[in-house]
Backbone bond lengths (Angstrom), bond angles and torsions (degrees), N, CA, C in turn:
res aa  C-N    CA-C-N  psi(-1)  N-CA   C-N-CA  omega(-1)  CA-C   N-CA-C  phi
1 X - - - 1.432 - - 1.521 107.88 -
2 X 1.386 116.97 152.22 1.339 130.64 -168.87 1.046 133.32 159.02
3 X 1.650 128.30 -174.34 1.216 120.48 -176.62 1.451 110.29 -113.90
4 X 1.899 121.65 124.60 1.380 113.24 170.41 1.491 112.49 -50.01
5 X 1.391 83.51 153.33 1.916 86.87 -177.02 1.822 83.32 -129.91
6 X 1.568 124.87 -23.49 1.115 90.46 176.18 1.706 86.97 -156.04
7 X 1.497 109.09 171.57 1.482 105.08 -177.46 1.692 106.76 -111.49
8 X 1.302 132.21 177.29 1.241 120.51 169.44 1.779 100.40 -101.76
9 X 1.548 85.81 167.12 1.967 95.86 -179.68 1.796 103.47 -49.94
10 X 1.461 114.48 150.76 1.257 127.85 163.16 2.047 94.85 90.03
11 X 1.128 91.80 -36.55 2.055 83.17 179.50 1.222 128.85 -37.18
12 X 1.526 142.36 104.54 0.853 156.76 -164.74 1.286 118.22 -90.35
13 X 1.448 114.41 -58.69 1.287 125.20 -167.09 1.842 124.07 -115.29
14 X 1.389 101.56 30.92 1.184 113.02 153.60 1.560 106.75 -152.84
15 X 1.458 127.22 169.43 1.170 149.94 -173.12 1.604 128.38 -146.40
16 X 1.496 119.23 139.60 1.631 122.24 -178.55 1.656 97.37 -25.10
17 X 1.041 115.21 133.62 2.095 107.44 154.70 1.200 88.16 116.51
18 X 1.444 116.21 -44.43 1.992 106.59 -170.09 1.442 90.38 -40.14
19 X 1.829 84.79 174.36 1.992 111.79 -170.87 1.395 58.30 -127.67
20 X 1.527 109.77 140.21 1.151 122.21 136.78 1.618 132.65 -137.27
21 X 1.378 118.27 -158.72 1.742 104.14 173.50 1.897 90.99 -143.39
22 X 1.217 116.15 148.12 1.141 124.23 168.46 1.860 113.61 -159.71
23 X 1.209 85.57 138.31 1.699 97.27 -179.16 1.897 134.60 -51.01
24 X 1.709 102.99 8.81 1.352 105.52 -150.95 1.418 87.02 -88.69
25 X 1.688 104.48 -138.62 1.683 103.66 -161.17 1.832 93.46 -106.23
26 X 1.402 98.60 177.51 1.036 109.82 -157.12 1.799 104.13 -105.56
27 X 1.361 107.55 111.25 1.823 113.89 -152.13 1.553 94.60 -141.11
28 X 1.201 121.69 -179.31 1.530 138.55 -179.80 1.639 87.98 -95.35
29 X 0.944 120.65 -58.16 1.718 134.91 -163.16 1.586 113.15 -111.68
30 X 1.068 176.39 -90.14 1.164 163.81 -54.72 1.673 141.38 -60.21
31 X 1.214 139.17 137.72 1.592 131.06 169.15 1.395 104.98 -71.57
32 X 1.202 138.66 111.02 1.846 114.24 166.94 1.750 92.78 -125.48
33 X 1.659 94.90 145.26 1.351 108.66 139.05 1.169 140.15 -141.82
34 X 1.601 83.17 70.66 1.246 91.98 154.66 1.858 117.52 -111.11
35 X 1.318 98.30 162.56 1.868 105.88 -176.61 1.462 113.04 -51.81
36 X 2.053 113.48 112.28 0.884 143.00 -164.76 1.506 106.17 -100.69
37 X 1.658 110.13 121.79 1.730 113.10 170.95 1.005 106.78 -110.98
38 X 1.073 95.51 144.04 1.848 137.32 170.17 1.236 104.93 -30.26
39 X 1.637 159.77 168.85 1.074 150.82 144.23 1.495 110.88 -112.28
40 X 1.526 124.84 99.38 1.529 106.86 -162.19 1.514 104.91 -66.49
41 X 1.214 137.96 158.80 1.640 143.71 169.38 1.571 115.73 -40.89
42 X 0.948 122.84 -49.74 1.312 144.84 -179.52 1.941 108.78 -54.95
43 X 1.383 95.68 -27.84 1.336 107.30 173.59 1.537 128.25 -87.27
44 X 1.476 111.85 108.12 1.249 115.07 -150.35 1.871 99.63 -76.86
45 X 1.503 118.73 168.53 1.428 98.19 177.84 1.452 115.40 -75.57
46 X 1.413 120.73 -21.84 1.538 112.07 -164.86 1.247 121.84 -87.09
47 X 1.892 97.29 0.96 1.421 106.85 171.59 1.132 124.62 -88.68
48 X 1.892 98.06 -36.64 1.565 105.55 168.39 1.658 117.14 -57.98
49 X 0.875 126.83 -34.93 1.648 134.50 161.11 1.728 105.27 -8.78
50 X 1.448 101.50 -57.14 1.452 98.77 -149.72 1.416 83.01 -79.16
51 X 1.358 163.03 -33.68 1.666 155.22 -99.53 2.061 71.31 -85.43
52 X 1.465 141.75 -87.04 1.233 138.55 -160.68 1.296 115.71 -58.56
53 X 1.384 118.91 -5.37 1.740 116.23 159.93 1.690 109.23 -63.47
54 X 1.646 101.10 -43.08 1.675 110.24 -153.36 1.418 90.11 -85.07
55 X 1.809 127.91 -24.38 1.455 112.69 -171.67 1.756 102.43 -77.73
56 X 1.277 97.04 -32.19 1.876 86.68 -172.11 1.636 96.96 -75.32
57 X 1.230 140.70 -56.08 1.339 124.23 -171.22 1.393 109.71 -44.77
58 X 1.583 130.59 -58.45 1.318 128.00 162.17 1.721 129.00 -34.29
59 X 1.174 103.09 -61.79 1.314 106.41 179.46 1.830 113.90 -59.87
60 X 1.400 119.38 -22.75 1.135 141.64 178.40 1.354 114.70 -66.78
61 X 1.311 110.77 -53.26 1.656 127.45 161.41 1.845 116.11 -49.27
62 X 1.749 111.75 -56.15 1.076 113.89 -171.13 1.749 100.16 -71.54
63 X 1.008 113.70 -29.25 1.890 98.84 -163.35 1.751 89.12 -100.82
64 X 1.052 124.14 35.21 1.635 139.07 145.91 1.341 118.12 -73.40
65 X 1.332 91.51 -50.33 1.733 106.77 -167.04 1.950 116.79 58.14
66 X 1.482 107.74 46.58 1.279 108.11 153.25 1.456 141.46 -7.42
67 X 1.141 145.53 83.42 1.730 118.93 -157.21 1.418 86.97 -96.66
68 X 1.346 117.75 171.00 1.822 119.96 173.17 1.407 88.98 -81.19
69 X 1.645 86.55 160.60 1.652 111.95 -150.86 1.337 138.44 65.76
70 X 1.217 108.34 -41.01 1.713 109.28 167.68 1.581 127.95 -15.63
71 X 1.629 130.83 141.63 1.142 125.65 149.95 1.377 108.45 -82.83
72 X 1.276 119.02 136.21 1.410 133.70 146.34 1.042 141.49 -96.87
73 X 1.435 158.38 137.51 1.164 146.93 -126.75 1.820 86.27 -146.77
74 X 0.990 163.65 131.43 1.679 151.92 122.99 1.707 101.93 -91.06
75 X 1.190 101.17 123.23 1.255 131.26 169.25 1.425 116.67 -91.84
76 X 1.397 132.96 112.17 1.539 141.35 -179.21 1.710 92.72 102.72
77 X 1.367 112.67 136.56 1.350 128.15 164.17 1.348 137.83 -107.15
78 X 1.784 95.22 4.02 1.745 101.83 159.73 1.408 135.67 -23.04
79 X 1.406 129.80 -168.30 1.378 100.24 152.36 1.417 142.75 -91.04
80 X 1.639 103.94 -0.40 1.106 121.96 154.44 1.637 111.45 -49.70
81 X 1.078 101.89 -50.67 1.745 99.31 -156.99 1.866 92.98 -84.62
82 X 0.923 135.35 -63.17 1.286 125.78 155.85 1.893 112.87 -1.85
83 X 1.070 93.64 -90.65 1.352 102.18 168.99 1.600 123.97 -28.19
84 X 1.387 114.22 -49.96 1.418 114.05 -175.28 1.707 116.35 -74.07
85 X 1.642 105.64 -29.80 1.044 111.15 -150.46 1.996 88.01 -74.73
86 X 1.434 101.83 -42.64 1.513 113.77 166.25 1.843 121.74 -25.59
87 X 1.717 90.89 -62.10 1.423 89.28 -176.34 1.502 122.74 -124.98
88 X 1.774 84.44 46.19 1.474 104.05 146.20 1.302 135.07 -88.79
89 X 1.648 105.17 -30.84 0.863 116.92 153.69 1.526 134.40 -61.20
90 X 1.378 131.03 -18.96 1.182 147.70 -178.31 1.785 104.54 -88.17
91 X 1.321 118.98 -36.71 0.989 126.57 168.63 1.711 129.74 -61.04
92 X 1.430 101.80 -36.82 1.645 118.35 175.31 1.264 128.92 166.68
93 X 1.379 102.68 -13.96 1.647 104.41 -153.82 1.628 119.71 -90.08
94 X 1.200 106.02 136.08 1.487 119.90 -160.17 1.441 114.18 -70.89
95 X 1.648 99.21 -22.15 1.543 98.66 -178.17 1.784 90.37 -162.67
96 X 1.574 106.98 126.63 1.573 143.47 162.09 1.390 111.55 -63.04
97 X 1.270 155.42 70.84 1.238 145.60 124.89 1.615 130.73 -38.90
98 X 1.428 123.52 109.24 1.260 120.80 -167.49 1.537 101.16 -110.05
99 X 1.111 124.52 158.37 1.479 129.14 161.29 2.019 119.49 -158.44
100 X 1.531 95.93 145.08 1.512 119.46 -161.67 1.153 102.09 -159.45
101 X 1.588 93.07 170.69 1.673 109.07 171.31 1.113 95.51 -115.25
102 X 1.031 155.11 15.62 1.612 156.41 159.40 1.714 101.32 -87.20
103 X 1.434 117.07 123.74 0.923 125.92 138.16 1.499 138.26 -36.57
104 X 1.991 98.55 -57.92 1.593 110.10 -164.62 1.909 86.55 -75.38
105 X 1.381 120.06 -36.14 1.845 111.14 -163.79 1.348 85.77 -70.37
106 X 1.342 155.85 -96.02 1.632 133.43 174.95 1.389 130.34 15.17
107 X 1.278 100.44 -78.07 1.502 99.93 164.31 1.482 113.81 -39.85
108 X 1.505 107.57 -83.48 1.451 103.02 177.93 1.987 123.72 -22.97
109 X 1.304 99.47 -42.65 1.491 84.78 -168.11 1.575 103.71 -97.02
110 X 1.323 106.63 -26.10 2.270 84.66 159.15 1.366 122.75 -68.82
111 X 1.355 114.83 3.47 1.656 119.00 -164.39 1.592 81.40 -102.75
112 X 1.210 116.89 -39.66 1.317 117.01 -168.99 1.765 114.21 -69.03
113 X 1.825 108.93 -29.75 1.355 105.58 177.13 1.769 97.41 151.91
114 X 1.085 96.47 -24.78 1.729 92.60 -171.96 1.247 125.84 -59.44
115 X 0.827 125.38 104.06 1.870 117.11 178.38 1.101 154.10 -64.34
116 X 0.933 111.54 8.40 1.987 129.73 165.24 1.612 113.25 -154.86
117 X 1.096 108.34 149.71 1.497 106.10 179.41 1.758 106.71 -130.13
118 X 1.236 105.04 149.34 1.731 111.21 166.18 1.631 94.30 -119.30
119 X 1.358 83.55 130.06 1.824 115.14 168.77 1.587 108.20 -79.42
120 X 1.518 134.42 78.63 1.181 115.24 -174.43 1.211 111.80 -77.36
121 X 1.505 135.78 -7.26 1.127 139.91 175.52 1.617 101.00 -61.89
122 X 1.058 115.08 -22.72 1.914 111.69 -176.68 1.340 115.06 -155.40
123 X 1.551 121.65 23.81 1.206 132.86 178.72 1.501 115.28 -132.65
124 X 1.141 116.91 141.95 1.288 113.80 166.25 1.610 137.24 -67.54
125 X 0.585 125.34 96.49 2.069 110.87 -153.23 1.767 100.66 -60.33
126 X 0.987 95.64 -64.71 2.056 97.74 -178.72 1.690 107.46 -38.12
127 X 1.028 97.85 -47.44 1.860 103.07 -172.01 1.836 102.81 -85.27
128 X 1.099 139.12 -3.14 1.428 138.90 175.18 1.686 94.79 -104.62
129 X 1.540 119.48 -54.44 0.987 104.63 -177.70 1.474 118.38 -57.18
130 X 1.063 124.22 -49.25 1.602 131.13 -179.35 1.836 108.96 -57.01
131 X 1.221 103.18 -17.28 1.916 97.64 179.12 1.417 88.10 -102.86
132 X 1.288 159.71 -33.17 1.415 158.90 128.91 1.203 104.30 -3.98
133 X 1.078 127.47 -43.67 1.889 100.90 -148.61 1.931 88.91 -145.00
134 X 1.564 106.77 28.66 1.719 113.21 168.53 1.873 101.95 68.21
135 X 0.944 123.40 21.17 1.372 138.10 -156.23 1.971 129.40 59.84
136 X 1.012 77.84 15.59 1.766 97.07 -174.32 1.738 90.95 -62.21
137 X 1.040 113.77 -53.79 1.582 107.91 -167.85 1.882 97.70 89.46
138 X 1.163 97.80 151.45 1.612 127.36 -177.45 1.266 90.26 -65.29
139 X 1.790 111.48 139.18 1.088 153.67 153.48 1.783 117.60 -36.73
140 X 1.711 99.92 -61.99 1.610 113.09 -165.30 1.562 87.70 -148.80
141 X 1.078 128.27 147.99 1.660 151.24 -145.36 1.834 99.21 -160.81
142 X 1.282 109.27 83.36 1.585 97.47 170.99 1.986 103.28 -96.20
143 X 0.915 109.01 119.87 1.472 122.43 164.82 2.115 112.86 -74.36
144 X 1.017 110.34 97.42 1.029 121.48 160.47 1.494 146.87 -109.63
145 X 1.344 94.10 21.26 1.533 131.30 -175.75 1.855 113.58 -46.19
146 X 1.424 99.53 -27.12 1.191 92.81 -175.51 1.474 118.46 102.31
């Protein structure tokens, strides 16, 4: 996120001064080309912050490939993992398994919808997951650990 300072030849639809957000690396100054958004006004900066939290949890979900019914498992409850465990469910999955060493991020994500949790702080994950799912083991495993 930032402010153009300059546009390349042929740019039409942005200008020096835009606020914008773009996916590149994280610099005082940078060249990127990669595909640059608009920042509407209304958009505060600390909100825009999260826009590459919500694309990797998303994009994380889609290159899963969810089928309906599936168990899913998201591992880490950041807001990445928050996020995924969310729209995994939106994606297909019959049953939300979350897991952390946080208590309070647990909470959050069964409050949020998820339906079982592993305590790795005092649980085994391999041996909960395997009495979870009749020993079948999880479907899709997103690691969001960080």
């Amino acid at each position: 996120m930032g402010d153009l300072i300059a546009v390349g030849e042929g740019v039409t639809d942005l200008k020096p001064g835009d606020r914008v957000f773009h996916g590149g690396n994280h610099e005082s100054v940078s060249r990127v080309n990669v595909p640059v958004f608009l920042l509407p006004p209304a958009v505060a900066d600390q909100e825009a912050l999260f826009l590459e939290l919500g694309f990797t949890a998303l994009n994380g979900v889609r290159h899963a490939g969810i089928a309906l019914g599936e168990t899913v498992l998201v591992a880490g409850l950041g807001v990445v993992g928050q996020l995924a465990a969310e729209w995994s469910r939106l994606a297909g999955a019959l049953r939300v398994v979350v897991a952390d060493l946080s208590e309070r991020r647990i909470e959050i994500a069964l409050g949020l919808g998820a339906d079982d949790a592993v305590r790795t702080a005092t649980e085994d994950l391999g041996a909960r997951g395997r009495e979870m799912t009749g020993g079948r083991g999880f479907d899709v495993v997103i690691e969001a650990t960080g």
